[in-house]
C-alpha positions as CSV (number, residue, x, y, z in Angstrom):
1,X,14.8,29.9,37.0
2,X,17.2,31.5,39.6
3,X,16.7,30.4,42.9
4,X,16.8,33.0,45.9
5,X,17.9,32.2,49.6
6,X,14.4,32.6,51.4
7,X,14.8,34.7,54.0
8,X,12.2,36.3,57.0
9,X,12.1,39.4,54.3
10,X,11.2,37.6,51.0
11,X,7.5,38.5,49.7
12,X,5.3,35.6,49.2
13,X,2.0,35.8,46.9
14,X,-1.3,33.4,46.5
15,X,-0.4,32.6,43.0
16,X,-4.0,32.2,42.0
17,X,-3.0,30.5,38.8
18,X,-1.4,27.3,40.4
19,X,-4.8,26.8,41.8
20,X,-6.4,26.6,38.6
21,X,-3.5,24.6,36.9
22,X,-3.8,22.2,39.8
23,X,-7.3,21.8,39.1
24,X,-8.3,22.8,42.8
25,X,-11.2,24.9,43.5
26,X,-9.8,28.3,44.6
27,X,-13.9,29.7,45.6
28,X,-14.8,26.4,47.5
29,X,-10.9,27.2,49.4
30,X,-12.2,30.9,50.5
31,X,-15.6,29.7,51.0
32,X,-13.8,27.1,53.6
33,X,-12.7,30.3,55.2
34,X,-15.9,32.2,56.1
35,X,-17.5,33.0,59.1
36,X,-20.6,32.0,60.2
37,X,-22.7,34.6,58.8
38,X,-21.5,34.6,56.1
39,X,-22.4,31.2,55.6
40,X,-25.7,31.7,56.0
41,X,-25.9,34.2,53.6
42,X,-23.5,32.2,51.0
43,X,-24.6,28.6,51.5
44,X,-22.4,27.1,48.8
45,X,-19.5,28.2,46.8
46,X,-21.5,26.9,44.0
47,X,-24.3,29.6,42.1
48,X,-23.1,32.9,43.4
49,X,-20.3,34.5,41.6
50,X,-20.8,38.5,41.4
51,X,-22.1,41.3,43.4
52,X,-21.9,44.9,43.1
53,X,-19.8,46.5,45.6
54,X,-19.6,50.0,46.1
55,X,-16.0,51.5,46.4
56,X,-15.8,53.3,49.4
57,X,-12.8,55.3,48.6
58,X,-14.0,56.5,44.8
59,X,-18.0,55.9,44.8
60,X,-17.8,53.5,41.8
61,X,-19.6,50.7,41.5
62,X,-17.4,47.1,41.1
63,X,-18.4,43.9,40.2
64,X,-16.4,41.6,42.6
65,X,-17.3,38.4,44.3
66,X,-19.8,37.0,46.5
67,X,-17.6,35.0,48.7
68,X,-14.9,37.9,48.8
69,X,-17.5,40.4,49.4
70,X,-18.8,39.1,52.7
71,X,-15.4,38.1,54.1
72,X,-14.3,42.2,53.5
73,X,-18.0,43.2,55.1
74,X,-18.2,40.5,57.9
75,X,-15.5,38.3,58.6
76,X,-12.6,40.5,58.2
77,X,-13.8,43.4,60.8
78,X,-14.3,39.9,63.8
79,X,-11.7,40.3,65.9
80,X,-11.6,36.5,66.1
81,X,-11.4,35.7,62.2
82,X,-7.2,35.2,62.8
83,X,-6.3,33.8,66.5
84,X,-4.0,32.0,67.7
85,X,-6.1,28.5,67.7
86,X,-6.1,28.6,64.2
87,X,-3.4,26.1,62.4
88,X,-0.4,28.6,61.2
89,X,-0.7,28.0,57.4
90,X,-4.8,28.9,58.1
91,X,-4.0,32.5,59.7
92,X,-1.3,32.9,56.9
93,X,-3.7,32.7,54.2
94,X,-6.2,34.3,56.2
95,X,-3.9,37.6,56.9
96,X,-3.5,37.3,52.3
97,X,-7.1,37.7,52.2
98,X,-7.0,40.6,54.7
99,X,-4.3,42.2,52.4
100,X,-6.2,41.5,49.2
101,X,-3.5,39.0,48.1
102,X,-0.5,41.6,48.1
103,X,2.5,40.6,48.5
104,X,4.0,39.9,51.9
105,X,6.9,38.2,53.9
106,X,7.1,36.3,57.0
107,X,7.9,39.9,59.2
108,X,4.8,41.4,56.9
109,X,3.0,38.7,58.5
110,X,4.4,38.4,62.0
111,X,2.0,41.4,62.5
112,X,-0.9,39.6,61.9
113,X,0.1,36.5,63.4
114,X,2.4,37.8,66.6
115,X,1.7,34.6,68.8
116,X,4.6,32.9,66.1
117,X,7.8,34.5,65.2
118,X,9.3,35.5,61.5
119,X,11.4,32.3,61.5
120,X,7.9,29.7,62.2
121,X,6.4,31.8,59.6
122,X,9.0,31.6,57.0
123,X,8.9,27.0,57.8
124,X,5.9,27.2,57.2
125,X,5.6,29.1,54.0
126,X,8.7,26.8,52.9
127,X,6.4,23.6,53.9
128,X,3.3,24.6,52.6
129,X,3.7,25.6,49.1
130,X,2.3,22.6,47.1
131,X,-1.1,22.8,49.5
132,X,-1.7,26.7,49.6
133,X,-0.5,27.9,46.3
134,X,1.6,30.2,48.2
135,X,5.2,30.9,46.2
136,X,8.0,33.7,46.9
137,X,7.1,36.3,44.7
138,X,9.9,36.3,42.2
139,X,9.0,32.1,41.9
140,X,5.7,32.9,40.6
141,X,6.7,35.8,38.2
142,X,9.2,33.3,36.6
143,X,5.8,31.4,36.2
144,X,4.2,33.9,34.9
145,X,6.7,34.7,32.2
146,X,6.8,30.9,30.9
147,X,2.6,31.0,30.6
């Protein structure tokens, strides 16, 4: 694997896969991340996998998941889901869920997170990688390739 100088402009991903191979539990993670209401409605990450969600753009109907569902419907939209009390790595993952896990670097970010520069963003990402499953994008596509 080549290694790449990480800069403000590198694109990190949620490298779903390193949560499985580390034998976390990716759904009990996002249910962690839910608002209250959602909580009620979802009262375990446990049971409920599926729903059918209409797609507002193209009308068809999608299976996609419980936990995910709610956050796009309710938490999401709350103009308090990412603030600036949260801890840093929190909001980080928080703004990947908002972005439906796309690719994004520590400016990308910066706009969901303006309270903390590029540079805090990018320490963080650097820091956090073994406890968020969060990789520069070309890391986890060498991954990928090995699988």
């Amino acid at each position: 694997m080549q290694w790449q100088r990480l800069t403000t402009e590198t694109k990190f991903v949620v490298d779903t896969t390193w949560w499985e191979r580390t034998g976390r539990d990716f759904r009990l993670f996002l249910w962690d991340q839910l608002c209250p209401e959602c909580r009620e409605q979802i009262p375990s990450h446990v049971g409920t996998r599926e729903v059918d969600w209409i797609d507002p753009e193209t009308a068809e109907v999608k299976k996609t998941d419980a936990i995910l569902q709610c956050m796009r419907t309710l938490c999401i939209p709350r103009p308090d889901w990412i603030h600036r009390g949260l801890p840093l790595m929190t909001a980080i993952f928080r703004a990947f869920i908002m972005n439906d896990y796309r690719p994004m670097s520590a400016e990308d970010l910066h706009e969901y997170i303006p309270w903390r520069t590029p540079d805090l963003i990018l320490a963080a990402l650097k820091a956090a990688q073994q406890e968020w499953g969060i990789f520069p994008e070309w890391a986890v596509e060498e991954v990928d390739l090995v699988a």
